[in-house]
C-alpha positions as CSV (number, residue, x, y, z in Angstrom):
1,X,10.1,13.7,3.2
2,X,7.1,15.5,1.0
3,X,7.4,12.5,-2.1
4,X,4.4,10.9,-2.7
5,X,3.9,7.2,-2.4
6,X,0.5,7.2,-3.6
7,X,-1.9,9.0,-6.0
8,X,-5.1,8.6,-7.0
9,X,-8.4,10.7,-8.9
10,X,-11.7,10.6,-7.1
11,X,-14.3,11.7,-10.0
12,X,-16.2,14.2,-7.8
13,X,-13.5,15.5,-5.6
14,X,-10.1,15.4,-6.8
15,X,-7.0,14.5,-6.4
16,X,-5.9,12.3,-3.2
17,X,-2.2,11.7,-2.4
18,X,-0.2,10.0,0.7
19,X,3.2,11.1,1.6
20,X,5.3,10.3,4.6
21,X,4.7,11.9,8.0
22,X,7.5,14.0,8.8
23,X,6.7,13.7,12.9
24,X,8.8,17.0,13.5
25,X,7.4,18.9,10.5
26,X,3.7,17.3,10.6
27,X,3.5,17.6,14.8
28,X,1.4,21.1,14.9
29,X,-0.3,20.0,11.7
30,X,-1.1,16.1,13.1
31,X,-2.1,17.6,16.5
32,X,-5.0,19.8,15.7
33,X,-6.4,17.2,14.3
34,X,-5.8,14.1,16.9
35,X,-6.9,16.7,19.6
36,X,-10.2,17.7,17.9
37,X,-13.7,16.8,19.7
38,X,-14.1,14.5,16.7
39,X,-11.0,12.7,17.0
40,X,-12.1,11.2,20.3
41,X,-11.6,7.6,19.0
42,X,-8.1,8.4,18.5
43,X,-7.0,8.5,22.0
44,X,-5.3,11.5,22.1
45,X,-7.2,14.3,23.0
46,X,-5.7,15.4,26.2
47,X,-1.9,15.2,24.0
48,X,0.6,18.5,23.5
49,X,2.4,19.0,20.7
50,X,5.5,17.8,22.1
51,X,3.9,14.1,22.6
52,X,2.4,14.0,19.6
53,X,5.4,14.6,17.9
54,X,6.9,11.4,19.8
55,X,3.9,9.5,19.0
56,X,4.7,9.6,15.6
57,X,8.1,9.2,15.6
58,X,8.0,5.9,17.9
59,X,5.3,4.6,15.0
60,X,7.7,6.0,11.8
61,X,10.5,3.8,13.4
62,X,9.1,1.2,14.3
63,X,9.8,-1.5,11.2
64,X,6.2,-2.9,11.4
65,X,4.1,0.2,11.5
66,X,4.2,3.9,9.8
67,X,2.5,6.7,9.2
68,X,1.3,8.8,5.9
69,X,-0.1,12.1,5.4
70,X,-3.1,12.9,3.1
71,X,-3.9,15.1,0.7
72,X,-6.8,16.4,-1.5
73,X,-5.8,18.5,-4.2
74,X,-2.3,19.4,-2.3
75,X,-3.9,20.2,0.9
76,X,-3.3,17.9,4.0
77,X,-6.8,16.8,4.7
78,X,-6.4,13.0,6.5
79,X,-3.8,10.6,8.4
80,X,-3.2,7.3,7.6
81,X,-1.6,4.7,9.3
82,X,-0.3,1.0,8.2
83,X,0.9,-1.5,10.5
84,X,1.8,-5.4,10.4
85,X,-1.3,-6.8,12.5
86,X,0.7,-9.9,13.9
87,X,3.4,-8.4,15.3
88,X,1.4,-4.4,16.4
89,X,-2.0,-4.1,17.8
90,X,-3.5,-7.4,17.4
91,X,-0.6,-9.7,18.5
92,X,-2.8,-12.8,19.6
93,X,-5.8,-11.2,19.3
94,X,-6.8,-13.2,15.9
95,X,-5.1,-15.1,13.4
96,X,-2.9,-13.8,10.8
97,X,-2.7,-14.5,7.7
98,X,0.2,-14.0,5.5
99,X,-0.8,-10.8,3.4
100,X,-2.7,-9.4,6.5
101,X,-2.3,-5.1,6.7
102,X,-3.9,-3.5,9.2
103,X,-4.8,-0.2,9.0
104,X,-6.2,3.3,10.4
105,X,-7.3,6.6,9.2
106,X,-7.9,9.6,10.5
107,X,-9.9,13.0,8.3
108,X,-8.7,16.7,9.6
109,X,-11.9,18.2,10.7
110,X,-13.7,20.7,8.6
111,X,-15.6,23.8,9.1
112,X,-17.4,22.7,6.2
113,X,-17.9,19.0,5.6
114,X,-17.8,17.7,2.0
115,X,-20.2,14.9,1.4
116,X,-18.4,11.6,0.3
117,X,-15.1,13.1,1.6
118,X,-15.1,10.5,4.4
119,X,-16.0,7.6,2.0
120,X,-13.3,8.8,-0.8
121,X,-10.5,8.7,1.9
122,X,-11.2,5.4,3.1
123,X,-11.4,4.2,-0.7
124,X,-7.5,5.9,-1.2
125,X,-6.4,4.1,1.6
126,X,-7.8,0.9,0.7
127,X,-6.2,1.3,-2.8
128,X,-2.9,2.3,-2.1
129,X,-2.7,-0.7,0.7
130,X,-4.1,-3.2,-2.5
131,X,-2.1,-1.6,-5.2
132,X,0.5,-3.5,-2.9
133,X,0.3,-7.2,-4.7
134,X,1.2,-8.8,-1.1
135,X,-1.6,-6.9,0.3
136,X,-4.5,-9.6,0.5
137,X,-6.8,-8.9,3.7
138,X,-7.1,-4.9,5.4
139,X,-7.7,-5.7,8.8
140,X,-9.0,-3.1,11.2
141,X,-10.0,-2.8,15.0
142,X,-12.3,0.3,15.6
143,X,-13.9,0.7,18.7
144,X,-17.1,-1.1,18.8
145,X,-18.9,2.5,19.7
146,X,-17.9,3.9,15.9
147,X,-20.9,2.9,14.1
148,X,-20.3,5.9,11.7
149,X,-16.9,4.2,11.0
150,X,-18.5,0.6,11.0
151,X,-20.8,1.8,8.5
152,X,-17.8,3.2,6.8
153,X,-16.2,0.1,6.7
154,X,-18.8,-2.3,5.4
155,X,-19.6,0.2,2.3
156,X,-16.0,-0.6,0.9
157,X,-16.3,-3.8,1.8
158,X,-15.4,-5.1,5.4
159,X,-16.9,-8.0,7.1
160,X,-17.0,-7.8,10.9
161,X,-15.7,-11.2,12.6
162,X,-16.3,-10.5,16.6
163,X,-15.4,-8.2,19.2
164,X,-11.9,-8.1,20.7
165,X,-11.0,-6.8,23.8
166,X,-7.8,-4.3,23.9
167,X,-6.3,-2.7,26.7
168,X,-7.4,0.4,25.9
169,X,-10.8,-0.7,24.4
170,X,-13.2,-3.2,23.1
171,X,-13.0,-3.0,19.3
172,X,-14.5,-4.9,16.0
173,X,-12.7,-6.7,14.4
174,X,-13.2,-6.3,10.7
175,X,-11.3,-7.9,7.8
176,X,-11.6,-7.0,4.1
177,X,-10.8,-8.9,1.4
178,X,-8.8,-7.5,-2.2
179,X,-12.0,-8.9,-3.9
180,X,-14.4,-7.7,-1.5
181,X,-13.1,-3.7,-1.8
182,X,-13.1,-3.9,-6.1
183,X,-16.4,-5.3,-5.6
184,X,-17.3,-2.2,-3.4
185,X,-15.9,-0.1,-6.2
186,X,-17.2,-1.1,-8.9
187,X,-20.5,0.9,-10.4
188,X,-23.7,-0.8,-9.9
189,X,-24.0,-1.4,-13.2
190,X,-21.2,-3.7,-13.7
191,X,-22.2,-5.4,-10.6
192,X,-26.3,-6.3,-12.5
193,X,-27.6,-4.3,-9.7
194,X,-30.5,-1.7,-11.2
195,X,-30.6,1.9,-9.3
């Protein structure tokens, strides 16, 4: 379960892979970091290890939604997540679109926080959902209290469209376009804009 689905080189910090989340295998691993005071948008703080554990394995069997460990440099360091957004978490909440993914990520807290590490996970995810040619629009529904993540989001290239109201929050939704992320990628100078 340790094959990798998805590599790619940040310039400044390294290698970032995505494998499969093994729920038995990753549960101890997955928890410390759902549970975490900084994982409160995540929803599972008050979780053991036993329910995390059958968290994941509802999500890696379900056949529109799965899970994905992340690494930088061969160390686990964030959780993604990939789902089908008209048939899990956004059933008539908004229209699809053939080629819709939607999308979450999660980074393993650090005792010492690496600046652009936030940024250069979202920017894997984003590219290993695109490098997916059926992949046209990331979708995502944060809760409308992460501005860090809204932030986030915008910088690579999400647009919000309007708040949605979930049963267990109220979120924004955001949609992302293929050519709105490259365009977020590419270096200002390619783009005419002058630092």
């Amino acid at each position: 379960m340790n094959e990798t689905v998805f590599s790619r080189t940040d310039e400044r910090l390294g290698e970032f892979t995505l494998r499969p989340l093994d729920p038995a295998a990753d549960a101890t691993l997955v928890h410390g970091w759902v549970t975490h005071p900084k994982a409160s948008f995540w929803m599972m703080q008050d979780a053991d290890v036993t329910e995390v554990a059958q968290a994941y394995r509802e999500i890696t069997e379900h056949p529109h939604h799965d899970a994905f460990i992340g690494l930088r440099n061969g160390r686990p360091a964030f959780l993604a997540e990939r789902y089908d957004p008209a048939r899990v978490e956004l059933v008539g909440l908004y229209p699809p679109r053939r080629g819709d993914v939607g999308m979450h990520f999660l980074c393993a807290p650090a005792d010492t926080p690496v600046h652009g590490f936030t940024r250069a996970v979202l920017t894997t995810v984003m590219a290993w959902l695109f490098a997916d040619p059926a992949t046209l629009r990331v979708v995502v529904e944060p809760d409308v209290r992460n501005t860090a993540v809204h932030t986030l989001n915008a910088a690579v290239g999400f647009e919000a469209v309007r708040t949605i109201s979930k049963p267990e929050k109220d979120a924004l939704l955001s949609i992302c376009t293929r050519d709105r992320f490259l365009h977020s990628t590419e270096p200002a100078a390619t783009r005419g804009v002058t630092a």
